[in-house]
Legacy VTK file of the C-alpha trace (Angstrom):
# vtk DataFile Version 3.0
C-alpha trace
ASCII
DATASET POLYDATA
POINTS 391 float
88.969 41.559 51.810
89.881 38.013 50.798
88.151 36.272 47.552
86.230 32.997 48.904
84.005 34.653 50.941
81.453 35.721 48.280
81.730 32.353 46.755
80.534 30.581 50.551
78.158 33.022 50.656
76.871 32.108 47.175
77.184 28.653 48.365
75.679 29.033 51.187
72.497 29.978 49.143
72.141 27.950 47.257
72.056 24.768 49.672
69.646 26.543 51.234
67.422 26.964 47.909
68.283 23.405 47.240
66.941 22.556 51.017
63.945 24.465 50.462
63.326 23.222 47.206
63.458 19.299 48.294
61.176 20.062 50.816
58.390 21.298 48.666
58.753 18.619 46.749
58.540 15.842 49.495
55.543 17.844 50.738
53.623 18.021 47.398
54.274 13.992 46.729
53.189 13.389 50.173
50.160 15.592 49.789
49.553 13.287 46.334
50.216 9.882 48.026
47.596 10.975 50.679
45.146 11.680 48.231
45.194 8.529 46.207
45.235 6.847 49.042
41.553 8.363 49.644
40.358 8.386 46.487
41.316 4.301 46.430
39.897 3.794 49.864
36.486 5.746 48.723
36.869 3.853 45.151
36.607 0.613 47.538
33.842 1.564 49.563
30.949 -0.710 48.267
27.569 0.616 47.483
25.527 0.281 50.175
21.661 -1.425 48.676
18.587 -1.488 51.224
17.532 -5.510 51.684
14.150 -4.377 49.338
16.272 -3.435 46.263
17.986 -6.378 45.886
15.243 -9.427 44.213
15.651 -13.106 43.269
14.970 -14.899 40.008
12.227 -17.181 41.411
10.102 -20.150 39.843
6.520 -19.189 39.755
2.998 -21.034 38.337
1.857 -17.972 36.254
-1.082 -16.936 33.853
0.735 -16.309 30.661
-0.517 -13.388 28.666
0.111 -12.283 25.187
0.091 -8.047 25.445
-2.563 -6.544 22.570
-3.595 -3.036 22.201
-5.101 -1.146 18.902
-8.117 1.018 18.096
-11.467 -0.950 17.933
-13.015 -0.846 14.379
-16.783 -1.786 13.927
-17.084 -5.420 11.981
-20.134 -3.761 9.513
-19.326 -0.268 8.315
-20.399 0.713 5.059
-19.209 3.736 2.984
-22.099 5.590 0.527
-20.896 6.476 -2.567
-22.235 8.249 -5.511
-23.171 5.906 -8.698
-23.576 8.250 -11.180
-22.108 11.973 -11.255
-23.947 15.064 -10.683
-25.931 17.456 -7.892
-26.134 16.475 -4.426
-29.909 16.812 -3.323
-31.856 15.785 -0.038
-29.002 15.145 2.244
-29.912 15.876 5.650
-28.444 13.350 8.015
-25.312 14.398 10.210
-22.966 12.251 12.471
-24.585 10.456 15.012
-27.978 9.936 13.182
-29.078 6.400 12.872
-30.371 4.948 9.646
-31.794 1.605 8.631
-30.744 -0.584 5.737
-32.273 0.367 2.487
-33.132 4.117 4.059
-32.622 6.650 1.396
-29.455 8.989 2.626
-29.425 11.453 -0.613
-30.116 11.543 -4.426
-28.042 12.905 -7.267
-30.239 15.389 -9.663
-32.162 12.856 -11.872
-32.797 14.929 -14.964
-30.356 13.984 -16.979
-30.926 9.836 -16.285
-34.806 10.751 -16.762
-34.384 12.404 -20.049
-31.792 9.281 -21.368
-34.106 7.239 -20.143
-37.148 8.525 -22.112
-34.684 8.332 -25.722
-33.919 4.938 -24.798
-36.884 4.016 -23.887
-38.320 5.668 -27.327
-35.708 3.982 -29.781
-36.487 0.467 -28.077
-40.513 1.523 -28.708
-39.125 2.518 -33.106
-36.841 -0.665 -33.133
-40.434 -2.430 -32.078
-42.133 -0.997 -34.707
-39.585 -1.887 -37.097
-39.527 -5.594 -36.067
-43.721 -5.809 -36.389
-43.353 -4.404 -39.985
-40.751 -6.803 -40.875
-42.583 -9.660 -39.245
-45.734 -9.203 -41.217
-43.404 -8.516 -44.476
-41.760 -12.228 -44.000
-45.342 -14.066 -43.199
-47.022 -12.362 -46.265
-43.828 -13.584 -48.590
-44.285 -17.050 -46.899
-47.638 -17.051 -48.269
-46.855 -16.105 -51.722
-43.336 -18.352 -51.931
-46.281 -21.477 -50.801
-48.284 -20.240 -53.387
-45.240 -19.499 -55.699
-46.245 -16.482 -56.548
-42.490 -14.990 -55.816
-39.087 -17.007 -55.377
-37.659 -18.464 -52.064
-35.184 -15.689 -52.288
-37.020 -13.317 -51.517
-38.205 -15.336 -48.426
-35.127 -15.611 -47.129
-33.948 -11.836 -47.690
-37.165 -11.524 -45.642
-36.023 -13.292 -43.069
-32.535 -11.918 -42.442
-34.517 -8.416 -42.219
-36.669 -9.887 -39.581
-33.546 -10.887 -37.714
-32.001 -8.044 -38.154
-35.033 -6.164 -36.723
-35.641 -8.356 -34.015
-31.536 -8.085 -32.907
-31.930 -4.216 -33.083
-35.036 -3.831 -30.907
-33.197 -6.285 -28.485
-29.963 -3.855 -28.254
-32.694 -0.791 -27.751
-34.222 -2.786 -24.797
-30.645 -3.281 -23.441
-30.050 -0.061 -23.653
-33.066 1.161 -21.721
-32.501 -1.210 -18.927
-29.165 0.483 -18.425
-30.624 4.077 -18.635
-33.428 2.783 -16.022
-30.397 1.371 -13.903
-28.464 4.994 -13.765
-32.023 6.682 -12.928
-32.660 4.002 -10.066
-28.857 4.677 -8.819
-29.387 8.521 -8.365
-30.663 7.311 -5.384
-28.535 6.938 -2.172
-29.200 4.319 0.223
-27.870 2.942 3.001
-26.663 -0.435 3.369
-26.770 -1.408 6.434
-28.372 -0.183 9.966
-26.587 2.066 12.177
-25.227 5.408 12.727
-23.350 8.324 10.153
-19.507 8.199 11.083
-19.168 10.994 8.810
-20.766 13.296 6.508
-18.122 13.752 3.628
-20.810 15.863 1.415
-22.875 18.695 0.984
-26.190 19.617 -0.568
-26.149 21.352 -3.858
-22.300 20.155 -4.414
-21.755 18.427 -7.690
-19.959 15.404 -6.824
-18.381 13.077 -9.278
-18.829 9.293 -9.977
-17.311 6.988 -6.666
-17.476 10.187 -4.682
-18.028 9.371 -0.754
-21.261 10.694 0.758
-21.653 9.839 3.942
-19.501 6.480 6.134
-22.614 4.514 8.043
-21.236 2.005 11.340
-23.142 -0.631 13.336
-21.910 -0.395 16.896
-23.543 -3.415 17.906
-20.666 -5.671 17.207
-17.202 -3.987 17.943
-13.424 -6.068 17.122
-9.574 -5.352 17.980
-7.517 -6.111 15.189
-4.016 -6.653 17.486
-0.916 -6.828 15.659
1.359 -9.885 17.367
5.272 -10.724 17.280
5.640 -14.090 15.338
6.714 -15.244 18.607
3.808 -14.204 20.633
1.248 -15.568 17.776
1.938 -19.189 17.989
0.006 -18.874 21.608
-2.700 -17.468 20.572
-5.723 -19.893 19.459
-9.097 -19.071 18.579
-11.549 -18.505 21.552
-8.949 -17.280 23.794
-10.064 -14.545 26.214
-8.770 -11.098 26.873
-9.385 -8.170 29.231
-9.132 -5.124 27.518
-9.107 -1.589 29.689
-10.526 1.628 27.324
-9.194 4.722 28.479
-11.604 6.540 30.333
-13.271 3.108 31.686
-12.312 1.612 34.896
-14.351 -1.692 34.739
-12.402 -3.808 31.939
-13.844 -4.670 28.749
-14.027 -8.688 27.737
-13.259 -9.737 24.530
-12.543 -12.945 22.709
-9.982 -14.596 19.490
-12.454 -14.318 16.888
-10.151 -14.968 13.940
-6.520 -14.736 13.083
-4.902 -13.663 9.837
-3.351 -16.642 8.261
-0.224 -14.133 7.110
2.490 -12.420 8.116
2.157 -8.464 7.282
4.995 -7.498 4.712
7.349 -5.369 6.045
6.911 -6.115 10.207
6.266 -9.280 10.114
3.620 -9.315 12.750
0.431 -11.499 12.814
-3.061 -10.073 13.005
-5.394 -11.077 15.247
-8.822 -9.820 15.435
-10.536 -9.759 19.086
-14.428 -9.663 19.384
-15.265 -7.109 22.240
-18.726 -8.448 24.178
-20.786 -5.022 25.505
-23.241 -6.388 28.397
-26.879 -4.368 27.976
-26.707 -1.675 29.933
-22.827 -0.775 29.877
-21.625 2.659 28.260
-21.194 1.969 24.705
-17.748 1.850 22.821
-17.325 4.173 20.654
-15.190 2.870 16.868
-11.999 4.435 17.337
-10.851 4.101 20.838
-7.613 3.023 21.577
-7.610 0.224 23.837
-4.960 -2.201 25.568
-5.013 -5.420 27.486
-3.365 -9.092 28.194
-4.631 -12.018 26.021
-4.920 -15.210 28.744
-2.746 -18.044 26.721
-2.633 -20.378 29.655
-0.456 -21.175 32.143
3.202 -22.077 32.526
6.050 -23.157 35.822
8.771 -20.447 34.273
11.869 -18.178 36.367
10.849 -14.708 36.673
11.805 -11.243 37.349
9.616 -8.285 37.498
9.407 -6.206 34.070
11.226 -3.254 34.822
14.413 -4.859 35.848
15.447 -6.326 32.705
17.547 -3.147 31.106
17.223 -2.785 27.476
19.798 0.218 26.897
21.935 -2.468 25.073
21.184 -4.685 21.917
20.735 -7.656 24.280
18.123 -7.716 27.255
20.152 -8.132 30.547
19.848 -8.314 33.949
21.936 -6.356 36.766
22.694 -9.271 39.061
25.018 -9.530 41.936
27.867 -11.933 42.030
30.493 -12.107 44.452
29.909 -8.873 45.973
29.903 -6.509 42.671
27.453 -5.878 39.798
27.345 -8.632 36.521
25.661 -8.301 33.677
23.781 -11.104 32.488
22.294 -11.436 29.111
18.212 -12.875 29.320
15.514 -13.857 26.909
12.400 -12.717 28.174
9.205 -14.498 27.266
5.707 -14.063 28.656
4.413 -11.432 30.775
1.422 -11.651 33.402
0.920 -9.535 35.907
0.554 -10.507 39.690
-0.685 -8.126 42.336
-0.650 -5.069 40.137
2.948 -5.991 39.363
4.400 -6.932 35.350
6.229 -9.936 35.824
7.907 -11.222 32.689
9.495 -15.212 32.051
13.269 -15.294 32.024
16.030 -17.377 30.780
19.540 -17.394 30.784
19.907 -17.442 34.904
19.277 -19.726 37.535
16.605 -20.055 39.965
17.583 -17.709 43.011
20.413 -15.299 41.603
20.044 -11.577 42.801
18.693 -9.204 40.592
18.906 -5.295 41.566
15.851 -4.153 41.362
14.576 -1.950 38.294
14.254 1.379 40.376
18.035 2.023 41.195
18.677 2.735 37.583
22.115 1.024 35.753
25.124 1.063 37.608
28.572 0.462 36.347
29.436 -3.421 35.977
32.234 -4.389 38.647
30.608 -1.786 41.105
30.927 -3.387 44.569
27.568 -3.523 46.548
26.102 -4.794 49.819
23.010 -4.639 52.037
22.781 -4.997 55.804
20.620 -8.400 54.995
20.569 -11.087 51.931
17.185 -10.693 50.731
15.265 -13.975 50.798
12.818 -15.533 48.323
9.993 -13.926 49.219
10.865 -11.411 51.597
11.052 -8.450 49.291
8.737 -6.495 49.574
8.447 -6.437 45.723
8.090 -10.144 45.961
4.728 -11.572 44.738
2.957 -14.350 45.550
2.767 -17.269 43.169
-0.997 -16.884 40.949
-3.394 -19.121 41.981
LINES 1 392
391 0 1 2 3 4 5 6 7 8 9 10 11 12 13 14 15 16 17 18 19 20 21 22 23 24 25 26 27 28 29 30 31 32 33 34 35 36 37 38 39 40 41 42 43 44 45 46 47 48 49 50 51 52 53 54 55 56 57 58 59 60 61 62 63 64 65 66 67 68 69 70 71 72 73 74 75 76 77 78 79 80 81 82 83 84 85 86 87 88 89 90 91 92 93 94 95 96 97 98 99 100 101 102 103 104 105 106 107 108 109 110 111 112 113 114 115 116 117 118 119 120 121 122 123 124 125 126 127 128 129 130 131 132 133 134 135 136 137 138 139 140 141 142 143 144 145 146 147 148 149 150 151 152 153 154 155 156 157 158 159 160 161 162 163 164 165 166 167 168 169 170 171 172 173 174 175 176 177 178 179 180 181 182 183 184 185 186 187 188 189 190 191 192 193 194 195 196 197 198 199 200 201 202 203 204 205 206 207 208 209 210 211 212 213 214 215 216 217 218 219 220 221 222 223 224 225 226 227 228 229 230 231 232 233 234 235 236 237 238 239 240 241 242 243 244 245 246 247 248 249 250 251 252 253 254 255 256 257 258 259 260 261 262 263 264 265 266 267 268 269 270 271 272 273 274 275 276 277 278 279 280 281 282 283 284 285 286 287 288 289 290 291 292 293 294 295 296 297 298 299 300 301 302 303 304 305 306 307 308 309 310 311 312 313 314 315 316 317 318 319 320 321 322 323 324 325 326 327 328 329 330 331 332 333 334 335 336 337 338 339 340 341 342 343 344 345 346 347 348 349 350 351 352 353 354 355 356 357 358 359 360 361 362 363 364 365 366 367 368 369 370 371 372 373 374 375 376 377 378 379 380 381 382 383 384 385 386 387 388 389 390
């Protein structure tokens, strides 16, 4: 058997594994190059956008409005406290009782005042006595020094003992006053007419001086104290008018600038601005306490706008998603003020121009550079998000 013929075979073999191998190869980089190819072709493939979610920056005559909200807070409220220390008696009224100024609400125990009223009283009746004795001791040593029957000294030691008298019984008179003052302030009354907030109390409790009885409010005059950006203050003038909605209430609630807070809070910076809320006879009372938002009517302005919920604030910056050249942009804004048109929030804009598409708020964020299109360019005014301009 001659030699080379295991060597072709082995040869032979391994072309063949070569062969096989190469072709595996070309395979698997053709299968790759196939599928970049689709993943580049589908990368390509713009996002397709309905004519209704794509909305212009447009120029519109609108009601500016300054957003407020808070809890209202009676203007007269009035908090009883106890003057003098000791037991709670006669409190009977609850929450929602009504009471009249100068009613009494409670009294503290009064036998203690009446019993340091009775010494004082007493000591100013012995420091009387004492001045009448020294009175008639000086006018009888008059008489005698005229007659000069005794020396002026003794006239004038007289006199100082008069004085001294007189200054004592004065001091005892003080004194009861200020005994008669604690008895008169063991009784509770109310300030001012309304109705018990709160009873903070009970009868037979020994409560101490500056201890809170019972909170009295007068419902008949109701404010908003609304806390404002600095920016959002400097519109805001006294007299303004509002439209405030109470939860619970469909019919809106009017209310007017009564005052604004000349400072800046520490800390936030915002301005306070109280709101006086006008209840028509016959409406269903507010109650102190309800939370209650609204727009505050600052006038009117010619601004660009977009509705609220488009401008994206997932970033430091306020931007909109706007469409340029096919694919999504990001453009930085500075929103301003808000008024709402046709149950839409429609907020001022700058920072684009007049007409730029603006995908609209309910698509969510998509990825800047994304390629878009839409079977129709949406006009000014034919989205259906579109409003009209205010009247």
């Amino acid at each position: 058997m001659k030699r080379w013929i295991p060597w072709m075979a082995a040869a032979v073999v391994v072309v063949l594994l070569g062969g096989g191998a190469w072709r595996a190869m070309a395979a698997r980089q053709a299968q790759q190059k196939a599928l970049a190819e689709a993943s580049a072709q589908k990368a390509q493939a713009p996002l397709q956008l309905a004519a209704d979610e794509i909305i212009q920056v447009r120029r519109q005559n609108l009601t500016l409005g300054v957003p407020v909200s808070g809890s209202l807070r009676a203007v007269e409220s009035a908090m009883v406290k106890a003057r003098v220390g000791g037991e709670l008696q006669g409190l009977t009224l609850r929450e929602g009782d009504s009471v009249k100024a100068g009613q009494e609400v409670a009294r503290i125990d009064p036998t203690e005042a009446r019993a340091r009223l009775r010494q004082a009283q007493q000591q100013a009746d012995a420091a009387k006595a004492q001045v009448d004795i020294n009175q008639r001791q000086y006018t009888n040593n008059r008489a005698l020094v005229d007659q000069g029957f005794i020396s002026p000294t003794a006239l004038v030691t007289s006199q100082a003992s008069l004085e001294s008298a007189q200054s004592s019984y004065q001091a005892a008179v003080s004194a009861a006053d200020v005994a008669r003052k604690s008895l008169d302030d063991t009784v509770l009354k109310s300030p001012i007419t309304g109705l018990v907030a709160q009873r903070l109390a009970q009868p037979g409790e020994r409560v101490a001086v500056d201890a809170r009885i019972v909170e009295v409010v007068d419902l008949s005059r109701l404010e908003l104290e609304a806390l404002l950006t600095p920016a959002d203050s400097l519109a805001v003038r006294v007299g303004q008018k509002a439209l405030l909605t109470v939860d619970g209430t469909a019919t809106p609630v009017p209310a007017t600038v009564a005052r604004i807070n000349p400072s800046a809070q520490a800390g936030s910076r915002t301005v306070p601005v109280y709101l006086r809320v006008d209840q028509a006879e016959g409406d269903t009372p507010l109650r102190q306490g309800l939370f209650v938002q609204g727009t505050l009517d600052t006038g009117r302005a010619e601004v660009l706008t977009v509705p609220l919920d488009a401008v994206r604030t997932d970033k430091p910056a306020p931007y909109l998603q706007t469409v340029k050249d096919g694919r999504i942009a990001y453009a930085e804004v500075k929103t301003g003020a808000r008024s709402v048109v046709n149950g839409q929030t429609w907020v001022a804009v700058q920072g684009v121009a007049e007409g730029t598409p603006v995908i609209d708020g309910r698509i969510g964020q998509l990825r800047e550079g994304t390629a878009v299109t839409t079977a129709a360019a949406a006009p000014a005014g034919a989205s259906a998000s579109a409003p009209r301009a205010a009247p």
